[in-house]
LUMZA-595306 format. One record per residue (C-alpha): residue in three letters; chain; z, y, x. Coordinates in steps of 0.1 Angstrom, whole numbers, plus 2048, in hexadecimal, padded with zeros to 3 digits. Example, Ala and Ser with C-alpha at 12.3 -4.5 7.8 and 13.67 -1.06 7.14 Angstrom:
# LUMZA-595306
@residuo = ALA	cadena = A	Z = 84E	Y = 7D3	X = 87B $
@residuo = SER	cadena = A	Z = 847	Y = 7F5	X = 889 $
# end
This chain:
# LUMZA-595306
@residuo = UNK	cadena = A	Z = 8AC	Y = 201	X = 6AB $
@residuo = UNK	cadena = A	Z = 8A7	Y = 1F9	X = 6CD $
@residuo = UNK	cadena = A	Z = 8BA	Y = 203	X = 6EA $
@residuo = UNK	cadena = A	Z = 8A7	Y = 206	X = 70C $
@residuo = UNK	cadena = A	Z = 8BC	Y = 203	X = 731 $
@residuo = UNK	cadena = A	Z = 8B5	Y = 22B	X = 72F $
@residuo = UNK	cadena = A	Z = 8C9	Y = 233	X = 70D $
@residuo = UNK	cadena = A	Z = 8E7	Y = 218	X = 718 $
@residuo = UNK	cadena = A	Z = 8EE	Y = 22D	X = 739 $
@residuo = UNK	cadena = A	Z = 8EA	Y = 24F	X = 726 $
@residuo = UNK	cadena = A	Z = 904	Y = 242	X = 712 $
@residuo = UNK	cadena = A	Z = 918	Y = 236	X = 72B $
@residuo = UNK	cadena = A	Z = 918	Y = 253	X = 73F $
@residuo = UNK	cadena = A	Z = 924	Y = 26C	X = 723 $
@residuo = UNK	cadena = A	Z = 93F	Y = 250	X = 71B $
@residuo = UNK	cadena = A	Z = 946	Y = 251	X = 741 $
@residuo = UNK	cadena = A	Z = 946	Y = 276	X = 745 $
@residuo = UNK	cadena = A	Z = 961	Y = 276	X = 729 $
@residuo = UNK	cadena = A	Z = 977	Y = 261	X = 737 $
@residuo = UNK	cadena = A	Z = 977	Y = 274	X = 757 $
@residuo = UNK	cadena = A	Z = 97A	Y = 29A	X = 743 $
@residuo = UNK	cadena = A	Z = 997	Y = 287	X = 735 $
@residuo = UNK	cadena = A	Z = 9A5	Y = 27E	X = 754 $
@residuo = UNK	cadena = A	Z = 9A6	Y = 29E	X = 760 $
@residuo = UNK	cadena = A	Z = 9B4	Y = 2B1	X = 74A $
@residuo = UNK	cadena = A	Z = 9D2	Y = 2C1	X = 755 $
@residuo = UNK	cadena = A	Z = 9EE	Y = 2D2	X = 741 $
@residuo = UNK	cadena = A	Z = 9FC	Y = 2F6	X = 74A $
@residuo = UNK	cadena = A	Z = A20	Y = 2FB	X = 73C $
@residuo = UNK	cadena = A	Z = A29	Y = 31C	X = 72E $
@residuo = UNK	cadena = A	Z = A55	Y = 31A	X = 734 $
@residuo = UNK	cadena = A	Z = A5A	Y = 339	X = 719 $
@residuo = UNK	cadena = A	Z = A7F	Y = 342	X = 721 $
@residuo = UNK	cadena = A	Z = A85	Y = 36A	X = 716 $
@residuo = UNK	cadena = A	Z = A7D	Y = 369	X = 6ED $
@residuo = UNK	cadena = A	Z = A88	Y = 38C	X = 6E9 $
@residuo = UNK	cadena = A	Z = A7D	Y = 3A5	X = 6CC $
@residuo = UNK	cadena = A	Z = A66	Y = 3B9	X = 6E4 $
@residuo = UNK	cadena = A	Z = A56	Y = 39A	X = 6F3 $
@residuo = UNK	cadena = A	Z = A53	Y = 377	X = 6FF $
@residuo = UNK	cadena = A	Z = A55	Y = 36E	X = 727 $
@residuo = UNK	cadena = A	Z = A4F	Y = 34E	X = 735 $
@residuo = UNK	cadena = A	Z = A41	Y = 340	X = 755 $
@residuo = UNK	cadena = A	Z = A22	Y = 32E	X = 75F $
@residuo = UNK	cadena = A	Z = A1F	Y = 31A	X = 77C $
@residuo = UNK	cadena = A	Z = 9FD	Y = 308	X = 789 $
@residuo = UNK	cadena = A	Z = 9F5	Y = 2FF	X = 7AA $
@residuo = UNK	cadena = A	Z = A13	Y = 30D	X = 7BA $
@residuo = UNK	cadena = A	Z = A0E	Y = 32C	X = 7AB $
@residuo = UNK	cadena = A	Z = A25	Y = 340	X = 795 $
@residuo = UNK	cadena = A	Z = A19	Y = 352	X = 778 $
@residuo = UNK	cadena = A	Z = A2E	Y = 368	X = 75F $
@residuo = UNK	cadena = A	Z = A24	Y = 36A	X = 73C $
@residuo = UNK	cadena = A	Z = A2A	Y = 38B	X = 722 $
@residuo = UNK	cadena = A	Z = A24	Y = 382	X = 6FD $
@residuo = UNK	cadena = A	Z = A2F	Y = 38F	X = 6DA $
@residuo = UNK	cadena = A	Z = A50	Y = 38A	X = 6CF $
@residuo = UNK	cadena = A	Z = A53	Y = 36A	X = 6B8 $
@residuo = UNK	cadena = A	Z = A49	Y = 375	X = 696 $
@residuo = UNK	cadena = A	Z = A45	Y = 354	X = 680 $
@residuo = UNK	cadena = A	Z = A21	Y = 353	X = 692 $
@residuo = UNK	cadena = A	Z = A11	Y = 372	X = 67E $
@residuo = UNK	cadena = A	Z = 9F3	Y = 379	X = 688 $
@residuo = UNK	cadena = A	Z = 9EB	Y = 398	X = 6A7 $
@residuo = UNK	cadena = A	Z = A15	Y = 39B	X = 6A2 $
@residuo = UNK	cadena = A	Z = A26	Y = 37A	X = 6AF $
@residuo = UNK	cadena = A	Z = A24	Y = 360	X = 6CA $
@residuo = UNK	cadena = A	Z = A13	Y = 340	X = 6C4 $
@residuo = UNK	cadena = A	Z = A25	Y = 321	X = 6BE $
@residuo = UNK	cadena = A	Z = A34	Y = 30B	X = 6D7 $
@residuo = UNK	cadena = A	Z = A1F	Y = 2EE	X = 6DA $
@residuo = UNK	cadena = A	Z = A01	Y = 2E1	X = 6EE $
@residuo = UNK	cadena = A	Z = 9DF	Y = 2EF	X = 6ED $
@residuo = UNK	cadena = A	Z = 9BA	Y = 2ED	X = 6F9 $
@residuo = UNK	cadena = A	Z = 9A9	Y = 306	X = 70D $
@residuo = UNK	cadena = A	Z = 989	Y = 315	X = 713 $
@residuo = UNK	cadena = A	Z = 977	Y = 32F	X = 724 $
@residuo = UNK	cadena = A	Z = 969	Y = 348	X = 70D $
@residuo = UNK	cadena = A	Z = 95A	Y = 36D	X = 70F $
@residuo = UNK	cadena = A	Z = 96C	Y = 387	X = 700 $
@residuo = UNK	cadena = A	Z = 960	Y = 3A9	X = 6F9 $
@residuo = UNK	cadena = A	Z = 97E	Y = 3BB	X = 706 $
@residuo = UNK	cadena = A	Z = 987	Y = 3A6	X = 724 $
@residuo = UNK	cadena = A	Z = 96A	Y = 38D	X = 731 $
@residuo = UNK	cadena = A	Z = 96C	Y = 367	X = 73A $
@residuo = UNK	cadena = A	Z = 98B	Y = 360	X = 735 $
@residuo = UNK	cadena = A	Z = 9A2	Y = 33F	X = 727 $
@residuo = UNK	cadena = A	Z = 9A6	Y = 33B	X = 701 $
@residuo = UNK	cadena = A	Z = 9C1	Y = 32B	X = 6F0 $
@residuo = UNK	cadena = A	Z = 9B0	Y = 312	X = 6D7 $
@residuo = UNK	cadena = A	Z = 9BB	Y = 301	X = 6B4 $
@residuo = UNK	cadena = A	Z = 9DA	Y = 317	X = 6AF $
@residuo = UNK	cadena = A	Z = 9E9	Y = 318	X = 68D $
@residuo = UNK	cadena = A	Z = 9D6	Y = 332	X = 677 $
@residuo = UNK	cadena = A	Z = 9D0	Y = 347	X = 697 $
@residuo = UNK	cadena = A	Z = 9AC	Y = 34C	X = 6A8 $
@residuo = UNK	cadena = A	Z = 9A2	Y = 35A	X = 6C6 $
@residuo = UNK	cadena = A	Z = 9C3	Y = 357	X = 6DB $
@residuo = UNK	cadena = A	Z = 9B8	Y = 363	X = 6FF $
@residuo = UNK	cadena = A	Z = 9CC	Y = 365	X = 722 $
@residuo = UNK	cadena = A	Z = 9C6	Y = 38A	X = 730 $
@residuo = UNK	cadena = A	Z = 9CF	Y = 3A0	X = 742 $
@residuo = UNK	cadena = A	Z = 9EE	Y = 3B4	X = 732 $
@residuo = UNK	cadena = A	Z = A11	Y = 3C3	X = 73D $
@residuo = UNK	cadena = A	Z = A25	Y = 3C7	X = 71E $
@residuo = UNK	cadena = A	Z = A23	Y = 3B4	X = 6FB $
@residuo = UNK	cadena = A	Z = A17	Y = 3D1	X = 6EA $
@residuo = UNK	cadena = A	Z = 9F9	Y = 3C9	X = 701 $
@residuo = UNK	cadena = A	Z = 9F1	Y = 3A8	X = 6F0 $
@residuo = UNK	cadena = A	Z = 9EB	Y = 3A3	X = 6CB $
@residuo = UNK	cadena = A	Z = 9F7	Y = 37E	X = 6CD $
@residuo = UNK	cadena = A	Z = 9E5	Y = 374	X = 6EB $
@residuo = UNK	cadena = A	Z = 9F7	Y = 36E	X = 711 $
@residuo = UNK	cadena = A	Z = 9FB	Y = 385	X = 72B $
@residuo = UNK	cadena = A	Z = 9FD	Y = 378	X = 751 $
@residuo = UNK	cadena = A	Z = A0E	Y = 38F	X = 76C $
@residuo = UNK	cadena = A	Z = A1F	Y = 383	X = 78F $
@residuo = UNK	cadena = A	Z = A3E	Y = 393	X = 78A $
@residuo = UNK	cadena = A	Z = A57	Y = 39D	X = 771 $
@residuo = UNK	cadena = A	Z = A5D	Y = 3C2	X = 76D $
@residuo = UNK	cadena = A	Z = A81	Y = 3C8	X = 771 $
@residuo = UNK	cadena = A	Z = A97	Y = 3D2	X = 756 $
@residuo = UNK	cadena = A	Z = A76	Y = 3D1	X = 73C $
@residuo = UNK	cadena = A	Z = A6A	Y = 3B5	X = 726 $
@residuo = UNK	cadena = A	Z = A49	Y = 3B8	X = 73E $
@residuo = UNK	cadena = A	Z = A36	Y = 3AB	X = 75A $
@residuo = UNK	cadena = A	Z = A23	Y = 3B9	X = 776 $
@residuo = UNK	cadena = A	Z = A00	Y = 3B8	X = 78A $
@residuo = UNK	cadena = A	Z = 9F4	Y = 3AA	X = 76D $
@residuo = UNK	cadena = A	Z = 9CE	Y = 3AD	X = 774 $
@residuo = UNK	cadena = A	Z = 9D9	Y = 397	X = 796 $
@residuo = UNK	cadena = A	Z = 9E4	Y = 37D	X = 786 $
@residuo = UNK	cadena = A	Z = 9CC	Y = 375	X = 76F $
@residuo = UNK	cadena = A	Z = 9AE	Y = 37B	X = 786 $
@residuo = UNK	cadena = A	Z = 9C4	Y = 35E	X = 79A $
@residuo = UNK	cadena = A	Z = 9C9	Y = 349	X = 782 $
@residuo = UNK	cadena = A	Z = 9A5	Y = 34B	X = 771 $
@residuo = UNK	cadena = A	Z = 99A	Y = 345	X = 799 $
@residuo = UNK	cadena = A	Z = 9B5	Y = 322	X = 799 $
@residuo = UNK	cadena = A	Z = 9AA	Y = 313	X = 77B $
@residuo = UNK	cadena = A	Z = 985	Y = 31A	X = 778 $
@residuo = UNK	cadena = A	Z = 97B	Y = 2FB	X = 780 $
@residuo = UNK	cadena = A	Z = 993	Y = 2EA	X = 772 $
@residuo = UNK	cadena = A	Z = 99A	Y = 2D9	X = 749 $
@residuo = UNK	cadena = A	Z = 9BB	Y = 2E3	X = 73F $
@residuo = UNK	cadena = A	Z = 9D2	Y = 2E3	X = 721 $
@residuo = UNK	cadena = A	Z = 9EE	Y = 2F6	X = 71C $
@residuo = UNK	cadena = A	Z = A12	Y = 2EB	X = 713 $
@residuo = UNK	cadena = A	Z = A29	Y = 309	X = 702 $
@residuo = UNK	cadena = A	Z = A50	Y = 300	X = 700 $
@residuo = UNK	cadena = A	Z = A71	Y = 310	X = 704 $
@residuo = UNK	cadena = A	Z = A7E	Y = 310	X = 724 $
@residuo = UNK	cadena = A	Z = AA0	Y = 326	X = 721 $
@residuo = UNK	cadena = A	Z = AA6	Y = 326	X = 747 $
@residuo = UNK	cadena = A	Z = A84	Y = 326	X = 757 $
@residuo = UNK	cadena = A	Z = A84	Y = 34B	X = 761 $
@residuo = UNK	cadena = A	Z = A9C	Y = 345	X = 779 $
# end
């Protein structure tokens, strides 16, 4: 087979263009610190912004009824029926279409993550959620990300 001058820089430039997507991946940490049987809470912080996050209480990762797994994960944009463009969770463990929307309580979220910019008092909650992830969507648009789950007991404070 022969390779022309044309084919060797095609190549080279995906290979390039890899490296570079590679490089700029950045990873967003989700600090869960409230596991409590009506929800999760945890914070998110990107770009000097503070996010809070509402989840489903832990529940051995069952499907539309628990959390996800801490761990690290790949994201993408994807449409959704119900809520848009938004960020998907990718290659969770026997869970599909885990999205970041707009929701104020965990009964909101069937094992996907909520985003508000405030905690709601003496509730396992947060607020102005439709702010914060119209924010956050706007930070991170152009941007390759991954996202890093752990405990982080004290992080609320």
């Amino acid at each position: 087979m022969k390779i022309t001058g044309l084919k060797v820089m095609t190549l080279l430039s995906g290979a390039l263009k890899k490296i570079i997507r590679r490089k700029k991946l950045k990873t967003i940490t989700l600090e869960r610190f409230c596991y409590h049987p009506e929800g999760t809470l945890g914070v998110l912080r990107f770009d000097s912004q503070t996010f809070y996050s509402i989840e489903r209480p832990w529940k051995n990762n069952a499907v539309s009824f628990s959390c996800i797994p801490e761990g690290t994960y790949q994201t993408r944009w994807r449409k959704s029926p119900k809520f848009g463009e938004t960020w998907e969770i990718q290659d969770v463990p026997n869970r599909t279409y885990i999205l970041i929307h707009a929701a104020n309580y965990a009964k909101d979220v069937h094992g996907c993550i909520g985003l508000g910019t405030y905690l709601m008092g003496d509730k396992i909650a947060v607020s102005q959620s439709r702010i914060a992830v119209g924010l956050f969507e706007k930070l991170t648009r152009e941007t390759e990300w991954q996202l890093e789950i752990k405990n982080a007991p004290l992080a609320g404070l």
